[in-house]
C-alpha positions as CSV (number, residue, x, y, z in Angstrom):
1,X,-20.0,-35.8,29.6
2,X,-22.0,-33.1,28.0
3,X,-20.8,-30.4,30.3
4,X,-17.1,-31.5,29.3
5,X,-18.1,-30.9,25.6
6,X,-20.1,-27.4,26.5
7,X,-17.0,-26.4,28.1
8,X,-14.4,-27.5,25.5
9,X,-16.9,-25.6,22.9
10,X,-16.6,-22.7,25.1
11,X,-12.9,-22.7,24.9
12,X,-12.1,-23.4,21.3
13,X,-15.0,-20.2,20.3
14,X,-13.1,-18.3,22.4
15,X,-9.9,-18.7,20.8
16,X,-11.6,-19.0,17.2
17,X,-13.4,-16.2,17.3
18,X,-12.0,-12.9,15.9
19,X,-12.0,-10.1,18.6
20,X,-13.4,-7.3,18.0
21,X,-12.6,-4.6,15.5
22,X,-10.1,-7.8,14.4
23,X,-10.3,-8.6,10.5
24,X,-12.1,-5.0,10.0
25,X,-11.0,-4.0,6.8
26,X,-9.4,-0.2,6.9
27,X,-11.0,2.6,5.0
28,X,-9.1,5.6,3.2
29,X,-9.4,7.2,6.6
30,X,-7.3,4.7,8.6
31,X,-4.9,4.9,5.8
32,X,-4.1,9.0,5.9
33,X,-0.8,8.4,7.1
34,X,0.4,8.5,3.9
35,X,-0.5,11.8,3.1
36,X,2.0,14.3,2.4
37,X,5.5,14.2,0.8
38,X,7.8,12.0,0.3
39,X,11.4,12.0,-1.4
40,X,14.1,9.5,-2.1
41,X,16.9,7.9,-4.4
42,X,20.4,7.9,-5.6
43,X,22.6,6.6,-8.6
44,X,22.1,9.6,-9.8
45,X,18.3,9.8,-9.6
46,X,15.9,11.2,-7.3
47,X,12.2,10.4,-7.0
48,X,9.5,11.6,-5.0
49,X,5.7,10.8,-4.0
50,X,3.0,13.6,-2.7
51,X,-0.2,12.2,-1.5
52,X,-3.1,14.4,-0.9
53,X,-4.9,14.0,2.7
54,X,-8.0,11.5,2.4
55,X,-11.5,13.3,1.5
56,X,-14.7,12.0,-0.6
57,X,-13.3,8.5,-0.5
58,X,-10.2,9.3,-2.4
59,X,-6.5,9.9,-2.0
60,X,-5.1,11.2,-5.1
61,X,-1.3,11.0,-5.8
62,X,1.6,11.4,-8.0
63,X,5.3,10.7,-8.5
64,X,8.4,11.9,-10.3
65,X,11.7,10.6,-11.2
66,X,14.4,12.7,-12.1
67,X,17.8,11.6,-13.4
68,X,20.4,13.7,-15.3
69,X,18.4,17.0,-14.7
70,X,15.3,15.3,-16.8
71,X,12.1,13.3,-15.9
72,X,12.6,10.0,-16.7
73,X,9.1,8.5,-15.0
74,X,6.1,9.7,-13.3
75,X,3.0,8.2,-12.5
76,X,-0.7,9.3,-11.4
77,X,-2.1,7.4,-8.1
78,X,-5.1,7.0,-6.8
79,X,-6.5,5.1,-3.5
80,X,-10.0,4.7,-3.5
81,X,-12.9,3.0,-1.7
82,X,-14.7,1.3,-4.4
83,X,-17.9,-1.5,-3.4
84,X,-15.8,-4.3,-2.6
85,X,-12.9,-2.8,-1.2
86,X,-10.2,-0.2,-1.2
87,X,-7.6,-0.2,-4.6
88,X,-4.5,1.5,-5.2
89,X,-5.1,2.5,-8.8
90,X,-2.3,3.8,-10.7
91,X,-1.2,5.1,-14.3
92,X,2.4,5.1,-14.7
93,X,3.9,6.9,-18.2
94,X,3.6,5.0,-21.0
95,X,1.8,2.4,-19.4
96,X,-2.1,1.1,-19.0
97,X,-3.8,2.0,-15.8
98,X,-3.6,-1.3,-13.4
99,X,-5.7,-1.7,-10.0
100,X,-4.4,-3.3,-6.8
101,X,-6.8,-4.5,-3.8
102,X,-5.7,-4.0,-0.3
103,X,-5.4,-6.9,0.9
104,X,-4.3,-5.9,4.4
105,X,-3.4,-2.8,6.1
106,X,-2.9,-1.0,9.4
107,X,-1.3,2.3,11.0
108,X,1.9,1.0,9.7
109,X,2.0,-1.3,6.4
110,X,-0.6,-1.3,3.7
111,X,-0.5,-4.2,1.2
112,X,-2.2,-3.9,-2.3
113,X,-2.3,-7.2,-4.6
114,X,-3.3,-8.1,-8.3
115,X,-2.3,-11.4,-9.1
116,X,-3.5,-10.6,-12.7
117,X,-0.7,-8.2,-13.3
118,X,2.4,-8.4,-15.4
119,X,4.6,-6.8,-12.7
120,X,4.3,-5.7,-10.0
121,X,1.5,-8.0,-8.8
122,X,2.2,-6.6,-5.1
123,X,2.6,-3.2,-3.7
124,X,3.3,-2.2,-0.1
125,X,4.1,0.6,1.5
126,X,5.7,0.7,5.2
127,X,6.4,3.1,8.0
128,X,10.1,2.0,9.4
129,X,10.2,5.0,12.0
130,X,10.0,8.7,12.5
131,X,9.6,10.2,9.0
132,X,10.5,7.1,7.4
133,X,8.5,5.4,4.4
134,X,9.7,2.0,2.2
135,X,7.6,1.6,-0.6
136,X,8.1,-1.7,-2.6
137,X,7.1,-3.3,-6.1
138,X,7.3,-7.3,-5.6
139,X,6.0,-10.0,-8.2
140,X,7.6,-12.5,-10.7
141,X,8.8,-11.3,-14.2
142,X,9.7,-14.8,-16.3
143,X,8.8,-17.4,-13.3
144,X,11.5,-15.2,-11.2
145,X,10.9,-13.1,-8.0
146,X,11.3,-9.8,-8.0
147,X,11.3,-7.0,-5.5
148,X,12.1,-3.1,-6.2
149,X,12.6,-1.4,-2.9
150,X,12.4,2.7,-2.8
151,X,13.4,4.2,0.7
152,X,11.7,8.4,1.3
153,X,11.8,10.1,3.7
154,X,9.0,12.7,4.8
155,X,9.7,16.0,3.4
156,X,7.5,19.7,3.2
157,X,5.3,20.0,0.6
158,X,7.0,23.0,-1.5
């Protein structure tokens, strides 16, 4: 009988236990995919997002939106590795700075949450193929859901 428990033991830690590298949480470096420039919009406005490569623990970014030949938005961005985590920090124009945990992330998706936040509450940013990036806001505004959905495409750095 003991044998019989030693050996269901032995089964259920092997499929409870994380494998390696599994649940690791990704640093600024696993995240560099996101560097460079990125451009997207319509109804008559365009928008774009630059990220610099990562280095000191940092990724610094910024956007623009443009409609009717004028800047309508713009925001400064930051990713940064802080004690307890990496944070997608950002400043949009005319607003207060707000922080966002990642909360998961790989070489394809990162996910950044504040449940604290008025809106968004959620950021994530997704590669859906060869020089393709969707970035999306997602939270509740009035008990409602919400999700803003901005398609780029990679583009050179001019």
């Amino acid at each position: 009988m003991s044998r019989r428990i030693i050996l269901v033991a032995c089964i259920l830690s092997a499929f409870l236990t994380p494998a390696a590298g599994a649940g690791t949480a990704p640093t600024i470096d696993d995240i560099g995919w996101l560097a460079g420039c990125w451009t997207g919009g319509g109804e008559g406005h365009e928008y774009a997002e630059q990220w610099m490569k990562p280095a000191g623990g940092t990724m610094l970014g910024m956007s623009r939106t443009v409609a009717g030949g004028k800047t309508v938005a713009h925001e400064f961005i930051q990713i940064r590795t802080e004690d307890d985590g990496v944070y997608y920090v950002a400043k949009p124009s005319g607003q207060d700075e707000a922080a966002f945990k990642l909360v998961s992330g790989d070489a394809k998706e990162l996910v950044f949450e504040n449940q604290a936040h008025d809106f968004p509450q959620r950021i994530v940013y997704r590669l859906e193929g060869e020089g393709r990036l969707m970035a999306m806001v997602e939270g509740t505004i009035d008990g409602k859901l919400r999700q803003e959905k901005f398609p780029m495409t990679r583009v050179s750095c001019d």
